[in-house]
Structure formats: structure tokens, C-alpha cells
C-alpha positions in Angstrom: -8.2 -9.9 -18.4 -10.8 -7.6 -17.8 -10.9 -6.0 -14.3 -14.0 -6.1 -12.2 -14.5 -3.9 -9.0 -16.6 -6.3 -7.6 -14.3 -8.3 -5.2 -11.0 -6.6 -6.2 -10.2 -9.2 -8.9 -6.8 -9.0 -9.0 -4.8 -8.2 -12.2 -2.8 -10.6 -14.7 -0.4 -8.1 -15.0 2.4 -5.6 -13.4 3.6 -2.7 -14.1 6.8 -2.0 -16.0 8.8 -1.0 -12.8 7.6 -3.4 -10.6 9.3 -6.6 -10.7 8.3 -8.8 -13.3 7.7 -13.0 -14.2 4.8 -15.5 -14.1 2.1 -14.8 -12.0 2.4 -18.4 -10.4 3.6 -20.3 -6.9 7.1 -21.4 -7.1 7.9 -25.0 -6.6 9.6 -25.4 -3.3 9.6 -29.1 -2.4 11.6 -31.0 -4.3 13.1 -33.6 -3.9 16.1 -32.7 -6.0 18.4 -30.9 -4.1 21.8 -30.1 -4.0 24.1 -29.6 -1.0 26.8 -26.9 -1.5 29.5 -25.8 1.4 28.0 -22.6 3.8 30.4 -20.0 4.9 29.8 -20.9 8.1 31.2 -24.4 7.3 27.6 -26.2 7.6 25.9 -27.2 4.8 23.9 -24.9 2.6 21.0 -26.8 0.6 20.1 -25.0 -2.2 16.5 -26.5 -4.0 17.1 -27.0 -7.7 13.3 -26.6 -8.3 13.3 -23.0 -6.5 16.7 -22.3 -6.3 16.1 -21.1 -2.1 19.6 -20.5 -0.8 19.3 -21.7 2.6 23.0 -20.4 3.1 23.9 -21.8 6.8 20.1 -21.4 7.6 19.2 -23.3 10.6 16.9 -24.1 13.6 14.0 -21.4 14.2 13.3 -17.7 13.9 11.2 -16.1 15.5 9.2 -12.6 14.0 6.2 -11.0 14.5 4.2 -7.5 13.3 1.9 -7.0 10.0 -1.0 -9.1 10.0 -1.4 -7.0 6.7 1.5 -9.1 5.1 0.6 -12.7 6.8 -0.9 -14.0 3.7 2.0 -13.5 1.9 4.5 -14.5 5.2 2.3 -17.8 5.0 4.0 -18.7 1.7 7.4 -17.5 2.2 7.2 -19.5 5.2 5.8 -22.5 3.5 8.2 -22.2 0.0 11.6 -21.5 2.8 11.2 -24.5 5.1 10.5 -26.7 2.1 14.0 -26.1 0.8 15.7 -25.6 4.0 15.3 -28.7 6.3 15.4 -28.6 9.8 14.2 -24.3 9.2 11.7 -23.2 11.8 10.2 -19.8 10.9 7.8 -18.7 13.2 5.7 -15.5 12.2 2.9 -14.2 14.7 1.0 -11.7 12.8 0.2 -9.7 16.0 -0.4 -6.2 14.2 2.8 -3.8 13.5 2.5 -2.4 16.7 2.6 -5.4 18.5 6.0 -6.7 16.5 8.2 -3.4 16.9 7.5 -3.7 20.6 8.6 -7.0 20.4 11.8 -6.7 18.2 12.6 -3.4 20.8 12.5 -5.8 24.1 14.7 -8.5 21.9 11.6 -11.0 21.6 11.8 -11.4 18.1 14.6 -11.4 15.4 12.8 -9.2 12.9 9.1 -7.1 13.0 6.7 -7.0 10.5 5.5 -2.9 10.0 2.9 -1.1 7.7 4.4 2.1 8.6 8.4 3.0 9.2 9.9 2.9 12.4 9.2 6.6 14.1 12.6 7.9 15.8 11.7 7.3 19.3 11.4 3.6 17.7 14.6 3.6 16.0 16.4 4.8 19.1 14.7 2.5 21.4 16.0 -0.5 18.7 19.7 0.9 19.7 19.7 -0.7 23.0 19.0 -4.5 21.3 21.0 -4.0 18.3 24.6 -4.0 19.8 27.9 -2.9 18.3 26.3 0.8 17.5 23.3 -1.1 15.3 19.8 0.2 15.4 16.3 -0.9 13.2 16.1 -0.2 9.1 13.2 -0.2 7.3 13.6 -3.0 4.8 10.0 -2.6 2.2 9.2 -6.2 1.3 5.6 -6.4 0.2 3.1 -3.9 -0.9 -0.4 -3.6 -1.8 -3.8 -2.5 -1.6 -5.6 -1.7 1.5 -9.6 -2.1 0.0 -12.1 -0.8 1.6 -14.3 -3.9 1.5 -18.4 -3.7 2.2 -21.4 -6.0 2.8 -24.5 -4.1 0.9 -27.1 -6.7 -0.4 -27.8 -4.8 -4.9 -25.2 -2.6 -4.3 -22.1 -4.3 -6.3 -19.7 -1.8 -7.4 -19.5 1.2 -5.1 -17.8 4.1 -5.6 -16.3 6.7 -2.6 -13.9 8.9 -2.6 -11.7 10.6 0.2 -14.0 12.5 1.3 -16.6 10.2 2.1 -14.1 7.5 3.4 -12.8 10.2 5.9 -17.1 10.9 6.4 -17.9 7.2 7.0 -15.0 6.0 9.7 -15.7 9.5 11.2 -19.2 9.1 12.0 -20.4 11.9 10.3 -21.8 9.9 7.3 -24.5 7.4 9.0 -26.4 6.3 6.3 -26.2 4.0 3.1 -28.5 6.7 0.9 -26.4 9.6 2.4 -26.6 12.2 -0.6 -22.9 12.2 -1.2 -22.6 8.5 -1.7 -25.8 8.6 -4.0 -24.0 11.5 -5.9 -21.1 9.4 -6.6 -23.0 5.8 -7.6 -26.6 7.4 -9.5 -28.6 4.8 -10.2 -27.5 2.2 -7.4 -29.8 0.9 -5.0 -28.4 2.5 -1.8 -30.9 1.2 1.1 -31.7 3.9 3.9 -30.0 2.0 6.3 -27.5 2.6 9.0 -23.8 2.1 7.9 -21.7 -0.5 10.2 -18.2 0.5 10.2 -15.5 -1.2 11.6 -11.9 -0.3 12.7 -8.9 -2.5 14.3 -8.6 -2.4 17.7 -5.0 -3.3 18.2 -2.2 -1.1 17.0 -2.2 -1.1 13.2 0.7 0.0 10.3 -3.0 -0.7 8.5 -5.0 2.1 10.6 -2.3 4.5 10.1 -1.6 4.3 6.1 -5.5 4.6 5.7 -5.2 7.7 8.1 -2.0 9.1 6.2 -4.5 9.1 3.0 -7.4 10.7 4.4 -5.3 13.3 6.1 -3.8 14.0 2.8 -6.5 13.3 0.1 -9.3 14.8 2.5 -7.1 17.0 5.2 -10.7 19.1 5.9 -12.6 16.2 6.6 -10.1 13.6 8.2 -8.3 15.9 11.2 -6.9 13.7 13.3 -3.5 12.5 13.8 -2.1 10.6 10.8 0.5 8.7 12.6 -1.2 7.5 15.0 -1.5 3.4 14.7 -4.1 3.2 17.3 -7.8 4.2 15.9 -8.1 7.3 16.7 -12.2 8.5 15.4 -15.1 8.1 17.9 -18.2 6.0 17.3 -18.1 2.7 15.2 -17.9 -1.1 15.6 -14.1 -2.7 16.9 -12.2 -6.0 15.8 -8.9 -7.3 16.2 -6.6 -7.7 13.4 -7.0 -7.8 9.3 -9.2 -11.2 9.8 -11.0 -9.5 12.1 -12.5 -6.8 10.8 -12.7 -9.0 7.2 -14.8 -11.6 9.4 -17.2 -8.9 10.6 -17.5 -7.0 7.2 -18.3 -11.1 5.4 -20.9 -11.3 8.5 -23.1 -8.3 9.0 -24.7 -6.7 6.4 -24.6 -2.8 5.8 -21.1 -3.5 6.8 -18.0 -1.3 5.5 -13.7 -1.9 6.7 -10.3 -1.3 5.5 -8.2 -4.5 5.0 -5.1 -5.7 2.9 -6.8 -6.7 -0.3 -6.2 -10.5 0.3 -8.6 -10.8 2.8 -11.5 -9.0 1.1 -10.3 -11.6 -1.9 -10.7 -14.6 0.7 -13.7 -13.4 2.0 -15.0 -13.1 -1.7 -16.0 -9.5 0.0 -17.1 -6.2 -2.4 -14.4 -3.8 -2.5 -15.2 -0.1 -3.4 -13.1 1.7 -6.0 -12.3 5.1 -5.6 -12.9 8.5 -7.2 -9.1 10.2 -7.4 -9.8 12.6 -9.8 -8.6 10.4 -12.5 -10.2 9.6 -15.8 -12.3 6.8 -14.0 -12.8 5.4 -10.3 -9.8 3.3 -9.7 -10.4 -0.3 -8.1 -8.2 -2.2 -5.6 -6.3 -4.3 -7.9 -2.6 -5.7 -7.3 -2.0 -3.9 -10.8 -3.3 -0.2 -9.6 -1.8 -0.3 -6.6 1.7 -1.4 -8.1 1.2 2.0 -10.3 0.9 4.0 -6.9 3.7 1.9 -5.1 6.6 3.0 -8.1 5.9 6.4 -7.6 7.5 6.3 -4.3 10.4 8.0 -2.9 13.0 6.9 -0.6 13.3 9.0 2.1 15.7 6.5 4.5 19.2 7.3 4.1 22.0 4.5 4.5 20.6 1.0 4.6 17.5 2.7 5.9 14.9 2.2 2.8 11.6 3.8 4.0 9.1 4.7 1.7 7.3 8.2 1.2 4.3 7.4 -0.9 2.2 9.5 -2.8 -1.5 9.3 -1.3 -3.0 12.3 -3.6 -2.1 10.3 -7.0 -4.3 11.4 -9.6 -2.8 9.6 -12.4 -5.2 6.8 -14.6 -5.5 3.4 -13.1 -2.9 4.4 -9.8 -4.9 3.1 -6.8 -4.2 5.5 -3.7 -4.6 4.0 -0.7 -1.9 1.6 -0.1 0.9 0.0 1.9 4.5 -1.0 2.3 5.5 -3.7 4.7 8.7 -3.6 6.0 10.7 -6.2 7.5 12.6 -4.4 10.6 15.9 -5.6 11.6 18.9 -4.2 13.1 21.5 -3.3 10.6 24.4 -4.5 12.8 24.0 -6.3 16.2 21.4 -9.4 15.3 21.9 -12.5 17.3 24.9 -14.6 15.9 22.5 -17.4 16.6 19.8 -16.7 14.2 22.0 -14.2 11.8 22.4 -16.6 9.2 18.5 -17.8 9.3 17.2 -14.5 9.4 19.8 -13.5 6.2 19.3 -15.9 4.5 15.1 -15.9 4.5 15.3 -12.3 3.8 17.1 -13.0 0.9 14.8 -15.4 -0.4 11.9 -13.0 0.4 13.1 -10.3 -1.8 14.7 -12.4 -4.6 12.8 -12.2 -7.7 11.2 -15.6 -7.0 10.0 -14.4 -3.7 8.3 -11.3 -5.2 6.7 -13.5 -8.1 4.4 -15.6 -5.5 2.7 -12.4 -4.2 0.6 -11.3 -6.9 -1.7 -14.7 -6.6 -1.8 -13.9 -3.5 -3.6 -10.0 -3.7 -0.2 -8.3 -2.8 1.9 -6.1 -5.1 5.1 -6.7 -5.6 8.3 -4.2 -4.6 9.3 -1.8 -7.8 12.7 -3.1 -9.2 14.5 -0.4 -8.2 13.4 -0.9 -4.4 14.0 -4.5 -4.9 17.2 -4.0 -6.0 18.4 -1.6 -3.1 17.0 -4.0 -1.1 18.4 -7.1 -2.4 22.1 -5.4 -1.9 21.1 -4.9 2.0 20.2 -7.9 3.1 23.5 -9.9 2.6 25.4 -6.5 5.0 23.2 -7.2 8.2 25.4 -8.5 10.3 
């Protein structure tokens, strides 16, 4: 397939370390299914056409975080309660911020974050994971956050760090500024102003994208990289991923950051970036899966956060990206709702889980993560 920046079409293929299969949805209602004995003494229903293990699953869960990873939460959803009747999974993509507060005052049986849990957040999680449990970082999804735009002749854009960190900081105001027409000669770059727009909620989204300015353009981006709240003066706020991918479809001159499915929804322009790499490197699930396997763990114990590698030079690796982790306690989790939330995570990380993502503009988890996670899941208790 040939790759086109415009619109961040995404790729037909993945990368040798990232988990591999046919790029298509998984068949999750059937009406073949078989009924095998839980461990809890219920009735596990397993779906012959997408082999879900509902394993004791049971009336609803409740979750809430990432509205970077709702697209793909949307099918995992859909595909689980398909196979597991009488499964209620209720996700509220409320922003990461948003979910670890909930999953720290007990609201929620697991959080949805862009970005680890910070110490103060781990220890906070000890008081509503009982029996000495606390929060791990459990990497579920990855992928791309593009920088999508609205400039009327002007298809395939090209940035890099510098101006990035320039534009969200105000100190780029115009289209025809001389170092965007450096990087893109011969585009039509209007003298007009440039509209950018952040998230006004607290955002795992905000704070990658500010992890890779501070670190691919540390002169020009100074302010604080963990921070989840927006933290540049000047420019245009809206709530949540669909928000600032509504406002960047609707006004023209427009320019946001956004997990790539929503620029992809939006049938938005993306801009590819200038790494220092043979060639400008688009937002593709396939380039950001290249960035994403040259992570290391730094978690230790069931803890499997994610240090990633925001300077990546390397052909075709796409830099700014994401991990979503799902955050649950690793002992302690509601006897209720144990089962249902084990038993969903499981599906989520299986290899059938990780095949639906890529039609859906996420990347998905490097088998080796996969695999760490995968033994994980089944110990929450």
C-alpha cells in the first residue's frame, strides 16, 4: 500500500515486533457458543466465532480515563458483551486525568491513562486497593498522536519539533512564518493567522506531546513536561480528543494534537514530521508501531510502564506517540467485579484484541509487552 500523509492513511502492515494477524474486526456475535464451567462455579461462555473467554464475567463494570483510547474501548466494549451475555461495560472517556481521580476515590474499577501513574498517584491508589495492593500500569493500546490541521492548498505539511513546540507556544503566529516555508518550499502557505487548539481538561494526550517537545526541542518547549493540564499561554481551548478534532474539521487555519483515529474520522490533514531521518515521517499505525518497540520498561513487578524514546531518528519511526494504560490495583479489586474486570482485560490484550486496533488508527502493543502483559492480568486479584 502506498502511504499518503494526507489524512494519516493508515498502514496495511506492522512491524515485526509488534503483534501480528489480519488487519480485520473479529466476529463477536455468534450465535454458536459454547458454555464451559467458570472457577467461580457460574457459567463461563466462551464464543466459538471469537473465542472471548468470558470466564465468570458478569453484570457491569464501570471505567473511565483516555479519551485517546475510546475508539478502540468502543470495540472492545462492543466484541466483549457480544460474547458475554448479561456483560455491562461501561467506559466514560473523561480524559486520563479525570479516570485516575476516579479509580483513587473507588468510583471506577479500572482508569484509562496516556501517561503512568506519578507516585503521589500510586500511593493515593493504596488506600482503595486493600490487602497492601496499589495501581500498575498495564500498556494496552498505542498509537500516534497526529497533529492534524485545516489549511485550504496546503495538503501535506511538514513541521518538525521545533516548530510544533513554536506553534502551541505562541511564538509562531503565522501560516507563511519563514520556518514553516523553509521546511514545505513550494507550498502555498497563506499569510494568515494560525488557530491552535489545546485540551482543556487534564490530558495523558497534553502531556506525551509535551514529553516530546521537551525532549526533541528542550530550547524551544520549556515548560513542564508532566504536567497533564495545558500548560502554554495564548491559543484556542476544547474539551477532550473530539473536541479539539471538531474545532480543527471546523475552522480553517486550524492546527491540534489528537490520537490519530480522530483526525482519520474527521478525514482531517495530518502533518508528518521532520526527525532527522532519511525523509519526514507521517502518522501512520505502521510508524508509530516502529517508535512504540523501541520502548523500555521502566515498572518493576507487575508495574509495566513504558519509557519511550521521543528523539527517534530512525527511518519511518514516527515520534510523537502514546501508550494507554489500563490502571488497576494489583491486589485488592472488588470481589464483585474481579472476575469482569479479569476477564475483559484478558480479552483486551489477547492477540484477537490487539488485531481490531489497527483498522481502527491505533498501534498495536509489541509482543514482548503483550506478552508480559498477558501473564499479569490472570494475578490481579
Amino acid at each position: 500500500m502506498k502511504l499518503s500523509r494526507k489524512n494519516g492513511l493508515r498502514a496495511s502492515a506492522i512491524g515485526a515486533l509488534v503483534v501480528s494477524g489480519a488487519l480485520v474486526l473479529s466476529a463477536c456475535g455468534s450465535d454458536n457458543n459454547t458454555e464451559t464451567p467458570a472457577k467461580d462455579g457460574g457459567t463461563a461462555k466462551t464464543s466459538a466465532a471469537s473465542n472471548i473467554d468470558c470466564a465468570g464475567a458478569k453484570g457491569k463494570l464501570l471505567a473511565a480515563g483516555s479519551s485517546a483510547q475510546r475508539n478502540a474501548m468502543d470495540l472492545w466494549v462492543k466484541n466483549f458483551q457480544a460474547a458475554c451475555e448479561g456483560v455491562e461495560i461501561n467506559y466514560q472517556g473523561i480524559g486520563s486525568g479525570g479516570g485516575i481521580t476516579k479509580f483513587n476515590q473507588g468510583q471506577v474499577a479500572f482508569a484509562g491513562s496516556d501517561s503512568a501513574l506519578k507516585d503521589e498517584e500510586v500511593a493515593e491508589s493504596q488506600k482503595i486497593c486493600t490487602g497492601g495492593g496499589k495501581g500498575v500500569n498495564l500498556p494496552m493500546v498505542g498509537g500516534p498522536i497526529a497533529v492534524a490541521y485545516k489549511l485550504d492548498g496546503v495538503d501535506n505539511l511538514i513541521l518538525d519539533a521545533s516548530t510544533i513546540a513554536k506553534i502551541f507556544d505562541n511564538k509562531i503566529t503565522k501560516w507563511n512564518d519563514p520556518a514553516i516555508t523553509k521546511l514545505n518550499p513550494g507550498a502555498k502557505l497563506p499569510d494568515s493567522a494560525i488557530q491552535a487548539f489545546h485540551r482543556s481538561d487534564e490530558s495523558g494526550t497534553t502531556q506525551n506531546l509535551g514529553k516530546y517537545l521537551s525532549t526533541a526541542a528542550p530550547a524551544d518547549w520549556k515548560h513542564d513536561p508532566k504536567s497533564k493540564s495545558w500548560p502554554a499561554q495564548g491559543g484556542q481551548a476544547a474539551n477532550g480528543s473530539s473536541g479539539v478534532a471538531t474545532a480543527v474539521k471546523d475552522v480553517e487555519g486550524s492546527i491540534s494534537y489528537m490520537e490519530l483515529s480522530y483526525a482519520e474520522a474527521n478525514k482531517s490533514s495530518t502533518v508528518s514530521i521532520a526527525t532527522g531521518a532519511a525523509a519526514p515521517v507521517a502518522a501512520t499505525t505502521e510508524n508509530a508501531s516502529k517508535a512504540i518497540a523501541a520502548a523500555k520498561v521502566k515498572g518493576t513487578g507487575n508495574d509495566v510502564a513504558l519509557s519511550l524514546d521521543y528523539k527517534t531518528k530512525a527511518d519511518g519511526a514516527y515520534p510523537i506517540v502514546l501508550v494507554t494504560y489500563e490502571i488497576a490495583c494489583d491486589k485488592g479489586n472488588k470481589a464483585e467485579t474481579l472476575p469482569t474486570l479479569k476477564a475483559f482485560l484478558n480479552y483486551t490484550v489477547s492477540e484477537e484484541g490487539q488485531k481490531v486496533l489497527s483498522d481502527a488508527g491505533y498501534a498495536p502493543l509489541p509482543a514482548e509487552i503483550a506478552a508480559k502483559v498477558r501473564a499479569i492480568v490472570p494475578t490481579l486479584s
